[in-house]
C-alpha positions in Angstrom: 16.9 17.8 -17.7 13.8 19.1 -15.4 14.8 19.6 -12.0 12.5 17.2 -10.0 10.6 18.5 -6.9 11.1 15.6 -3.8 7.4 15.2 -1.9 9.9 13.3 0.8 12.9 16.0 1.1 10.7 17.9 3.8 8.1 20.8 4.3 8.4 22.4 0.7 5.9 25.6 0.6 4.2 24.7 4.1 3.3 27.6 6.1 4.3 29.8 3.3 2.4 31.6 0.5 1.2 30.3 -2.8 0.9 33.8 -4.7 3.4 36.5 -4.5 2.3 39.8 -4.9 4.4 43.1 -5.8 4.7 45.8 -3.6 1.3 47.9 -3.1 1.0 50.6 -6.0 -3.3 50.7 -5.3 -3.6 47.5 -7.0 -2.2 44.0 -6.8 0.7 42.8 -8.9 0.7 39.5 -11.0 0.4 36.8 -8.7 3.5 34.4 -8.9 2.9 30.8 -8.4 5.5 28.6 -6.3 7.3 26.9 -8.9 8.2 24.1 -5.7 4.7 22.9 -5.7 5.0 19.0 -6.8 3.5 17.8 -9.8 1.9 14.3 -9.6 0.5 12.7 -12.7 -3.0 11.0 -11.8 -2.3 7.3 -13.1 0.2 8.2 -15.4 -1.7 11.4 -17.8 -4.8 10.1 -17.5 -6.4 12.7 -19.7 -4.6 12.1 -22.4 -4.2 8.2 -22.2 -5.3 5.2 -20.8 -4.9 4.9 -16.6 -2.0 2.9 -15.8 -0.9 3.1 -18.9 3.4 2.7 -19.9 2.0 5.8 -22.7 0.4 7.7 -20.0 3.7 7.4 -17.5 6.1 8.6 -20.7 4.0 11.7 -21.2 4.4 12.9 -17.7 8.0 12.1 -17.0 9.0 13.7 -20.6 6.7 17.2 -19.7 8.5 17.5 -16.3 5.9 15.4 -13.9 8.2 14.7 -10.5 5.8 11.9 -9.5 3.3 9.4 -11.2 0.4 7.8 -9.1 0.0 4.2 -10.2 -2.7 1.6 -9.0 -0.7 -1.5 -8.6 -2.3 -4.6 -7.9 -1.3 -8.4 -7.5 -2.6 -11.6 -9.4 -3.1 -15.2 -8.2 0.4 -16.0 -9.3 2.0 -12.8 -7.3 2.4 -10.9 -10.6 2.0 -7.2 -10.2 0.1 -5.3 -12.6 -1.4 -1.4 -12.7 -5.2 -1.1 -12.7 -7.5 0.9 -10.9 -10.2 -1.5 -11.1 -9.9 -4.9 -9.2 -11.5 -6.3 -12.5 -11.1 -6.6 -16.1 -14.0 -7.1 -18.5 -14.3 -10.1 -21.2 -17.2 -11.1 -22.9 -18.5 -13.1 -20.1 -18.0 -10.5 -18.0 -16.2 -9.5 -14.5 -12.6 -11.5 -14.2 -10.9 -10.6 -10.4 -7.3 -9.4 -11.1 -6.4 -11.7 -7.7 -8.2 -14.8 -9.0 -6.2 -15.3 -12.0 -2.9 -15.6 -13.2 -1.2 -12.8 -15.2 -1.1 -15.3 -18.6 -5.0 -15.3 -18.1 -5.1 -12.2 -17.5 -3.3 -11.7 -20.8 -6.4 -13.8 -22.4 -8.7 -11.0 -21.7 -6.7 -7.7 -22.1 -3.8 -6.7 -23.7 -4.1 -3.4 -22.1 -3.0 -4.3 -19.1 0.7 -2.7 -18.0 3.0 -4.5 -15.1 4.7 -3.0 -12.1 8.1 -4.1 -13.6 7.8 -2.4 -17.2 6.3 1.0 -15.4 9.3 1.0 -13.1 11.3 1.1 -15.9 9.9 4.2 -17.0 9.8 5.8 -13.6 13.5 5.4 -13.7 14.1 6.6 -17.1 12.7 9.8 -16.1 13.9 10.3 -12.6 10.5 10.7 -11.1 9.3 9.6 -7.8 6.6 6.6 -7.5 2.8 7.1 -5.6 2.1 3.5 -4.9 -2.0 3.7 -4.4 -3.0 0.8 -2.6 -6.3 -0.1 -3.8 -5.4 -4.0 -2.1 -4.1 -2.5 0.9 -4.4 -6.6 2.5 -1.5 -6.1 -0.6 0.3 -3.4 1.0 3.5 -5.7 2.1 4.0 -7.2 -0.8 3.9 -4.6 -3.4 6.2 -2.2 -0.9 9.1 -5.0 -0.6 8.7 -5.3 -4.7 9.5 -1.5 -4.8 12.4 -1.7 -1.8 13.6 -4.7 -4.3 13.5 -2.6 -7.7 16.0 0.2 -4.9 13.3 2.4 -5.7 11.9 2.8 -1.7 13.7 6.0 -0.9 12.1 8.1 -4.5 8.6 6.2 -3.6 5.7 6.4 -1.3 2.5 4.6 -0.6 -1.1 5.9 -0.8 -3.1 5.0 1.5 -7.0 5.0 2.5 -7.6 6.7 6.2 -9.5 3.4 7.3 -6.8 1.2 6.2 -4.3 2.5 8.4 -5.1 0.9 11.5 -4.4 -3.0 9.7 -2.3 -2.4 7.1 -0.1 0.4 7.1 3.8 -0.7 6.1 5.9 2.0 7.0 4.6 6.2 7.9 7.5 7.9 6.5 6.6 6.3 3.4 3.1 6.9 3.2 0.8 10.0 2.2 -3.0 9.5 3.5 -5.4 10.1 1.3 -9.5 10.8 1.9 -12.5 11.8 -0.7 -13.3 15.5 1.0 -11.0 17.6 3.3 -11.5 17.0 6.7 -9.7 17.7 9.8 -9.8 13.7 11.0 -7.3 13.0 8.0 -4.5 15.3 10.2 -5.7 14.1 13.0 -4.3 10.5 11.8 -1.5 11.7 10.4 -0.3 13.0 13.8 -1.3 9.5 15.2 0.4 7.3 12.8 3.7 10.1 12.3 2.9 10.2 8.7 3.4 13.8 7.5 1.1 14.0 4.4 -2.2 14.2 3.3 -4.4 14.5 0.5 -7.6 15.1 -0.4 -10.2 15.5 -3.0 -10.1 18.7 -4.7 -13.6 20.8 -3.2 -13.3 24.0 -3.0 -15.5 24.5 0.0 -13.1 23.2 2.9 -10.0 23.0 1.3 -8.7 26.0 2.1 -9.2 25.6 5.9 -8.0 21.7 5.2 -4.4 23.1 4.1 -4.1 25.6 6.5 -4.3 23.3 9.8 -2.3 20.6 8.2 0.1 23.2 7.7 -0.2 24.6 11.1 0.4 21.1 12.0 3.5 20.8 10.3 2.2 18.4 7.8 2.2 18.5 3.9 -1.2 18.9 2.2 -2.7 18.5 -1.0 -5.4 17.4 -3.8 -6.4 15.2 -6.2 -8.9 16.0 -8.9 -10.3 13.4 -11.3 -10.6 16.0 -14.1 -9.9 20.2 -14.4 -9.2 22.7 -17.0 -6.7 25.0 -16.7 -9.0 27.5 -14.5 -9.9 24.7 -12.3 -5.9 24.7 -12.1 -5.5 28.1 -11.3 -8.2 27.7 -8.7 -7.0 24.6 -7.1 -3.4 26.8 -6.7 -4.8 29.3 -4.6 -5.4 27.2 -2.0 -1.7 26.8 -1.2 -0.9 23.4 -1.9 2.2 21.2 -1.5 1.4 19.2 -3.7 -0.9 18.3 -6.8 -1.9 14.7 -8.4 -3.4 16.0 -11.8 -4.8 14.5 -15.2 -3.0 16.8 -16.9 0.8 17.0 -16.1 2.2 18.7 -19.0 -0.6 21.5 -18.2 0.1 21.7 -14.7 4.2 21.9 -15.5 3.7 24.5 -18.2 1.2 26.9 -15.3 3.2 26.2 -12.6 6.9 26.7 -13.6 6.2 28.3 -17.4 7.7 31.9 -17.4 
């Protein structure tokens, strides 16, 4: 079985280096990437199925994926269900996943995958849950649903900078998350004791963005919403803790392939 990384465990890679070179013979070696960078599937494998998706979570968990990021949000009748959109579309249009119940949810989508059955996958694999709080009025509630599936201590919340202040649950648990690096986000983090951060892949600041959280003794990372394997490469030269990708399987095979 794949040896899973642990985002919680500690400091993986911080204050280290990314690329290993060989000794100096007038040119560079092969650069050698840290195979202890974590791998986080972006709502399951969300390039190759749908987001949120019980598909999308197998993929990544079977191709070595040591986290999934799921959007988990909660119905009128407490049901919780993964979406990233606080809607689903019908033929008359918008229906508010919070102002109906799951069964009439059910009316309108069939494509629509609960917390429950995606736990059960999380499990299967032995991979580590990214709760993203897109309800973060929610947060309470969908963190005790993961303390009661004995799933708190391989999980952790994601949580929007300007939600902290009213709704975070518990720091140790929770990696903060912004759209573009910037040194505010660490800033927080130090405030609140929460030792992660992540941000939107840009290659202009992210470099900078890394180093201080590093020098701060905080985790950093990046999401990107869709990359190629050079956008990969490029992304790992900024000396990352930790990745939420598209493309697991990719990211697996480029990071720990021989």
């Amino acid at each position: 079985m794949t040896t899973r990384r642990r985002f919680l465990a500690g400091l993986g890679c911080a204050g280290g280096s990314l690329f290993g070179y060989s000794s100096f013979n007038g040119s560079y070696g092969k650069p050698t990437i840290d195979k202890d960078i974590e791998i986080i599937g972006h709502r399951g494998a969300s390039a190759k199925f749908s987001d949120n998706s019980i598909e999308g979570i197998r993929y990544a968990g079977k191709h070595g994926a040591d986290a999934v990021e799921l959007d988990i949000r909660r119905t009128a009748d407490d049901r919780l269900v993964l979406n990233h959109n606080p809607f689903v579309m019908n033929i008359s249009g918008a229906q508010t996943i919070g102002d109906v119940t799951y069964n009439e949810l059910l009316e309108t989508t069939d494509r629509i995958s609960t917390f429950s059955e995606a736990m059960s996958v999380v499990k299967k694999y032995d991979m580590e849950l990214v709760a993203g709080m897109k309800e973060p009025h929610n947060s309470e509630y969908i963190w005790n649903a993961v303390k009661e599936a004995n799933y708190a201590d391989n999980s952790y919340m994601s949580m929007w900078n300007r939600d902290l202040e009213d709704h975070l649950v518990d720091p140790e648990r929770t990696m903060i998350v912004t759209a573009a690096p910037n040194t505010d986000l660490i800033e927080s983090a130090k405030e609140y004791g929460i030792d992660s951060v992540m941000c939107h892949y840009i290659e202009t600041g992210i470099d900078a963005f890394i180093d201080y959280a590093h020098l701060n003794g905080i985790k950093a990372g990046y999401w990107t919403l869709s990359e190629s394997r050079e956008d990969l490469v490029a992304g790992l030269s900024k000396d990352p803790d930790v990745i939420m990708t598209n493309r697991p399987k990719q990211a697996v095979e480029l990071i720990r392939g021989d």
